[in-house]
C-alpha positions as CSV (number, residue, x, y, z in Angstrom):
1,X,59.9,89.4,105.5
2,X,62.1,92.3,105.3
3,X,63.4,93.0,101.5
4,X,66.8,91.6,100.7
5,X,67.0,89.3,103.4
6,X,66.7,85.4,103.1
7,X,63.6,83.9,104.8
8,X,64.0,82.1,107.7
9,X,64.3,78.0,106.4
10,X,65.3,76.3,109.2
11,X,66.8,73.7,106.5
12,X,70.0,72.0,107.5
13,X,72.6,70.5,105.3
14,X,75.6,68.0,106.3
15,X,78.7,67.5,105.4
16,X,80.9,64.9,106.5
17,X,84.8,65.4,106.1
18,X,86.8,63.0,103.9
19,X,89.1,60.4,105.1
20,X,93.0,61.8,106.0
21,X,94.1,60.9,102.3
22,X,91.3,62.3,100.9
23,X,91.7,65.4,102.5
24,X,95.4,66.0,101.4
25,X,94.8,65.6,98.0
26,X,91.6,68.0,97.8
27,X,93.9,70.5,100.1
28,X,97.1,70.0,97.2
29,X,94.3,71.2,94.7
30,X,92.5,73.9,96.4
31,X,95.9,75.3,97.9
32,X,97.0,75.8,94.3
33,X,93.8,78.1,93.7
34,X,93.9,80.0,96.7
35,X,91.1,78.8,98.5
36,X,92.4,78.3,101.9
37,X,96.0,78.1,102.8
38,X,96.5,78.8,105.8
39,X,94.1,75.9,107.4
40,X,96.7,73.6,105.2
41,X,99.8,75.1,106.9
42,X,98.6,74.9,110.2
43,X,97.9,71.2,109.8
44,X,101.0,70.6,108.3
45,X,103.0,72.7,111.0
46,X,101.4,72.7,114.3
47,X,103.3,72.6,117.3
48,X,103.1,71.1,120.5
49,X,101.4,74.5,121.6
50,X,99.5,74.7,119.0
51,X,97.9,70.8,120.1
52,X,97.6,71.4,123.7
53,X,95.1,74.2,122.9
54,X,93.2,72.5,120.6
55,X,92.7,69.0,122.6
56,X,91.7,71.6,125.5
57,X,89.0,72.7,123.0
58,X,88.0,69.6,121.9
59,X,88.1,68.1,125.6
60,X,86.2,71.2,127.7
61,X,83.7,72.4,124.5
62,X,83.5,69.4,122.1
63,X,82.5,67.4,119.7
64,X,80.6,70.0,118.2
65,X,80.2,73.7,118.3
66,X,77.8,76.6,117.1
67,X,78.6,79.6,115.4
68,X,76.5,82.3,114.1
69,X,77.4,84.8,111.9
70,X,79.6,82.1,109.9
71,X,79.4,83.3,106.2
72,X,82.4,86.5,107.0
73,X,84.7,88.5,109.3
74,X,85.3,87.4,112.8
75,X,82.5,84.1,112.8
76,X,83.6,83.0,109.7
77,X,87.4,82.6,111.2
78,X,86.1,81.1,114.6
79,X,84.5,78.5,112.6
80,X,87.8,77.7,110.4
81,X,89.6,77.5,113.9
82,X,87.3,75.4,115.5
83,X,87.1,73.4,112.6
84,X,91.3,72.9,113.0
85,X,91.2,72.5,116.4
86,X,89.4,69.0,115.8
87,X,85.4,70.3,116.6
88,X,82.9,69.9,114.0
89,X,80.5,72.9,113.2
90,X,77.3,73.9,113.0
91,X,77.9,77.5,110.7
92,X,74.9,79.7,110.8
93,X,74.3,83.0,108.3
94,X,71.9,84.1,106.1
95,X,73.6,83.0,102.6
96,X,73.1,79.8,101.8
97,X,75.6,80.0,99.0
98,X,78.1,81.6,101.2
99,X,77.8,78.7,103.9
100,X,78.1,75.9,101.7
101,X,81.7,77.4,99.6
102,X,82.5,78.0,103.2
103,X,81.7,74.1,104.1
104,X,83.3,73.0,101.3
105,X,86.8,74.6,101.9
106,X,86.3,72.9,105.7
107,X,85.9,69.5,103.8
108,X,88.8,70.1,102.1
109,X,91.1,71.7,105.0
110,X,89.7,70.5,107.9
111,X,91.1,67.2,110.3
112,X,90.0,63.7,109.7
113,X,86.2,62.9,111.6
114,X,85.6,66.7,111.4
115,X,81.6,67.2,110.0
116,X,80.0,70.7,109.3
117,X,76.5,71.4,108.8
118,X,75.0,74.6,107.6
119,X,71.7,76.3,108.9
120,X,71.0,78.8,106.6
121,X,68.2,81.9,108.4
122,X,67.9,85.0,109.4
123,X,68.6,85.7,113.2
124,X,66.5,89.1,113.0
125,X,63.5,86.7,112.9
126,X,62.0,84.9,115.4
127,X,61.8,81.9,113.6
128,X,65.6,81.9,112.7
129,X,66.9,81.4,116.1
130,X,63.8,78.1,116.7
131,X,65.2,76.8,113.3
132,X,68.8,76.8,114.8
133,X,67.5,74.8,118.1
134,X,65.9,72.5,115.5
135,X,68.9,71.9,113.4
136,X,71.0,70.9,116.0
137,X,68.6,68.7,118.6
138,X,70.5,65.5,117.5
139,X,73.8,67.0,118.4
140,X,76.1,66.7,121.4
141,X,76.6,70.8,121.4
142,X,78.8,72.1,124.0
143,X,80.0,75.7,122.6
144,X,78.3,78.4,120.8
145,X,80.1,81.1,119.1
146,X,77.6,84.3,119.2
147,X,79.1,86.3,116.3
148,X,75.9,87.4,114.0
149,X,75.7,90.9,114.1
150,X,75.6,94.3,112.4
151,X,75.7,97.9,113.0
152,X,74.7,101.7,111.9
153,X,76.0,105.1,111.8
154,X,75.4,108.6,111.5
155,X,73.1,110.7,113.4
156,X,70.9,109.4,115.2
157,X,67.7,111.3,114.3
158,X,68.4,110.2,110.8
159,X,68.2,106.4,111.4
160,X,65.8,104.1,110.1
161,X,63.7,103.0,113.1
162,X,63.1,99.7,111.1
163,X,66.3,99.2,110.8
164,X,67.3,100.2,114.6
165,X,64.9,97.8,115.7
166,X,66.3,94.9,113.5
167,X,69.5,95.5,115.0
168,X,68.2,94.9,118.5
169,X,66.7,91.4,117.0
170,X,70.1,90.5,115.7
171,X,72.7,91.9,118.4
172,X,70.4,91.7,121.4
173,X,67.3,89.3,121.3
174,X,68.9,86.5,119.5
175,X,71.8,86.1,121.7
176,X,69.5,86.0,124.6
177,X,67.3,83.5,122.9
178,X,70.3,80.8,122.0
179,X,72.3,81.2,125.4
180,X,69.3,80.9,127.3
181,X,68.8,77.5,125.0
182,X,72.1,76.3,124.9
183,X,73.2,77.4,128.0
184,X,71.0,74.9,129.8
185,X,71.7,72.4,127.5
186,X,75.3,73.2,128.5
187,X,74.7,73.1,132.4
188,X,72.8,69.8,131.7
189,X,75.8,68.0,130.3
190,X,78.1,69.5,133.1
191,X,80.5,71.2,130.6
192,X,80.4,73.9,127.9
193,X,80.9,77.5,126.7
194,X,79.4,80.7,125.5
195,X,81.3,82.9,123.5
196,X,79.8,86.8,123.4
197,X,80.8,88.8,120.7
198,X,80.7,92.5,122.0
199,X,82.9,95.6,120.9
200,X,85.1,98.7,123.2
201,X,82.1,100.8,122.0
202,X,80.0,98.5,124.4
203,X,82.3,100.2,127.6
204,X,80.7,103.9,127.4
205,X,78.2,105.5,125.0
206,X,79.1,106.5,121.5
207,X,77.3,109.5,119.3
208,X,77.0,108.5,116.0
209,X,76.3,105.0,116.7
210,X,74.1,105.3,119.5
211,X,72.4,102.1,118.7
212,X,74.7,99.6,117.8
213,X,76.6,101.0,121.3
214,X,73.8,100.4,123.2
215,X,73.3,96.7,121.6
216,X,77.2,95.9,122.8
217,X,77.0,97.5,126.0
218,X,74.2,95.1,126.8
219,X,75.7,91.9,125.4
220,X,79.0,92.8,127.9
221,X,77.0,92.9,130.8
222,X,74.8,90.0,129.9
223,X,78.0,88.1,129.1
224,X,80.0,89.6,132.8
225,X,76.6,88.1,134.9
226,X,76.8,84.5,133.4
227,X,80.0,84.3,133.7
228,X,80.3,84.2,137.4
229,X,76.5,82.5,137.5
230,X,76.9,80.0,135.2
231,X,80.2,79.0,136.2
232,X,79.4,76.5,139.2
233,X,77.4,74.6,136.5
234,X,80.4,73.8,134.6
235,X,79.5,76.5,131.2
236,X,82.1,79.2,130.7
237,X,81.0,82.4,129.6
238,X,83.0,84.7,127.5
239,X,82.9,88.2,126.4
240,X,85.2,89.2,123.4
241,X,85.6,93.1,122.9
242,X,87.7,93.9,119.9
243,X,88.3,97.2,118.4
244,X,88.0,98.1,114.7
245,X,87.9,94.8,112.9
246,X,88.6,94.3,109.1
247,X,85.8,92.5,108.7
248,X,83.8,94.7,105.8
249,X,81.7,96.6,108.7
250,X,83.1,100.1,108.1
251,X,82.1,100.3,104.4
252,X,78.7,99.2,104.8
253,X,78.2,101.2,107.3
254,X,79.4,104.2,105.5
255,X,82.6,104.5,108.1
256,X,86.5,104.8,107.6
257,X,89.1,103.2,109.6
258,X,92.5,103.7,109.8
259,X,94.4,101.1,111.8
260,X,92.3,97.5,112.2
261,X,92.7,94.2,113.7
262,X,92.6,90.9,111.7
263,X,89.7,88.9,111.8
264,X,91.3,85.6,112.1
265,X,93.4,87.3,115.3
266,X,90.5,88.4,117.0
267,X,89.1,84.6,116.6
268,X,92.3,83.1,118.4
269,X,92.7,85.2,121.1
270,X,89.2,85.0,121.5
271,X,89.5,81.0,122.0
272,X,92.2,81.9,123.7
273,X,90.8,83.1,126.7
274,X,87.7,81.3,126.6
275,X,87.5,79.3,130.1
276,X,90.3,81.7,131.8
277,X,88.5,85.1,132.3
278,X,85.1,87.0,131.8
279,X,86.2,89.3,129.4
280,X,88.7,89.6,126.6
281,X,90.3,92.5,124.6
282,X,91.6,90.7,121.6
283,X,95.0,92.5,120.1
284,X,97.3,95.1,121.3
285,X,95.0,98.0,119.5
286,X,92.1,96.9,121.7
287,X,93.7,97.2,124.6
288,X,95.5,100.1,123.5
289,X,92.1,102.1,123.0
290,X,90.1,99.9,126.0
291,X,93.3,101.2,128.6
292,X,93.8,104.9,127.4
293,X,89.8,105.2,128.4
294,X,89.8,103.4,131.2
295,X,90.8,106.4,133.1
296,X,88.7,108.9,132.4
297,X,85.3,109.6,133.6
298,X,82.3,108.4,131.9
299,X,81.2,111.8,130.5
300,X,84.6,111.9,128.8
301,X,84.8,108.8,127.1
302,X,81.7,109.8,125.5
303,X,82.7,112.8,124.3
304,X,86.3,111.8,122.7
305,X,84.4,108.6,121.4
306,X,82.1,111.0,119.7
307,X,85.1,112.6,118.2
308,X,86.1,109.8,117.1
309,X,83.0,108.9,115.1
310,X,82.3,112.2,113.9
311,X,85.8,111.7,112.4
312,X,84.9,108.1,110.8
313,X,81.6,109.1,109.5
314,X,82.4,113.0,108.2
315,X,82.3,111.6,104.8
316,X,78.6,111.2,104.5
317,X,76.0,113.1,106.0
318,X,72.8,110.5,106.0
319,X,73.2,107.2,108.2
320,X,73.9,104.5,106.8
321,X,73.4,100.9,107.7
322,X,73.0,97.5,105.8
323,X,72.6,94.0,107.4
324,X,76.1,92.5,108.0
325,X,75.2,89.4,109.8
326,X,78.7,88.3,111.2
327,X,80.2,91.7,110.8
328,X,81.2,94.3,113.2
329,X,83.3,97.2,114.3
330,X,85.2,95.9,117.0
């Protein structure tokens, strides 16, 4: 077992929502300390919009979905939104005490006949992935979110080979492993949906995280071929490429950012588009950087993306990297 990271368990707790009265009074409280406002507002002010795309959720990906990388950033906010939308949730993440806070706020925020259950593992193990399959045999799955991830940077001759290596369990082999799973699950029921997290770094290759580059370059195309081959089988397939995220990725992995997109915006455009195209670029600064590339020759966009690192990472001079299950750049 790698130091610092939690053992792959494979246990699986439940949670079942409380009744509608229930959950207003344990929203009053919780929205008086902070917990989780917005989940209360959104009940409390939806709009006909707002229900059309959730009972298409519900109808085309439902009753329950899967999301990895649950405990922060971008996973942690599709599983708050799928939880709203009327889906229960499977959230998986390495912290046990992370998931259940998490699961507890849902309890409290989230629509009457709404359950969570938490799978707490590690996805860089083999074993974590197989406990995730376990955990959810007795459920009627039709979407997972593929969000569990985590990324390095500096030069590249500096890295950590363990720690490359890790990141190709995480970003690479466990996505494989649970589309493969769920995806014929999916195709068996007639109906379903993968969702791909991936990044703009995943378009061309980028010095100073050669690595992590490499890992979303691979999860796009993966994510483009089942698309259009999974399709006729009734499972939509979805890559989401945002662009710097505030999600907690930059400091860990000794980076700086300027200009970032919300985590909870990437999630909803992300839903979004799930079932109406291949590929998304969440926000107006994704596509902003995604377009101005687009253009140029490949030899180009690795050299201003380059730049651009050099520029993010000039602060330090060793890589850096740190597990971040459920966090990413982009």
């Amino acid at each position: 077992m790698i130091p610092g990271r939690l053992a792959s368990s494979g246990g699986c707790q439940r949670r079942r929502a409380p009744d509608a009265a229930q959950s207003r009074e344990g929203g009053t409280a919780a929205a008086a300390g902070g917990i989780r406002p917005l989940l209360l507002r959104q009940l409390a002010t939806g709009t006909k919009k707002g229900e059309r795309h959730d009972h298409r959720l519900r109808a085309a990906y439902g009753p329950w979905a899967v999301v990895t990388g649950a405990s922060s950033g971008i996973g942690r906010e599709m599983a708050l939104q799928l939880a709203d939308a009327g889906l229960s949730v499977v959230m998986v993440a390495r912290s046990r005490d992370v998931l259940d806070r998490l699961a507890a706020d849902l309890d409290l925020y989230s629509r009457p006949g709404v359950e969570v259950r938490t799978v707490a593992v590690d996805l860089a193990l083999d074993a974590g992935t197989m406990a995730v399959e376990k955990a959810t045999r007795d459920l009627d799955v039709g979407l997972l979110v593929a969000a569990a991830g985590f990324g390095t940077s500096g030069p590249f001759l500096e890295s950590s080979l363990e720690k490359e290596l890790e990141m190709l369990d995480v970003n690479c082999r466990a996505p494989l492993q649970m589309s493969l799973h769920f995806g014929r699950r999916f195709a068996g029921r007639g109906r379903g949906g993968l969702v791909l997290m991936g990044s703009i770094v995943g378009f061309q290759g980028t010095p100073k995280s050669a690595n992590y580059a490499a890992t979303k370059a691979y999860v796009q195309t993966i994510a483009e071929a089942l698309h259009a081959e999974l399709a006729p089988l009734g499972v939509d397939v979805l890559a989401s490429a945002p662009g710097p995220t505030d999600s907690g990725f930059a400091t860990r992995a000794g980076m700086q950012m300027g200009r970032t997109l919300k985590p909870e915006d990437v999630a909803r455009s992300t839903l979004a588009a799930l079932g109406r195209r291949s590929t998304v670029l969440p926000g107006a600064l994704s596509k902003l950087l995604a377009y101005s590339l687009a253009p140029m020759p490949r030899w180009a966009r690795v050299r201003i993306m380059g730049r651009v690192m050099d520029g993010m990472t000039k602060h330090g001079s060793t890589t850096k990297s740190s597990p971040m299950v459920g966090n990413r750049v982009g």
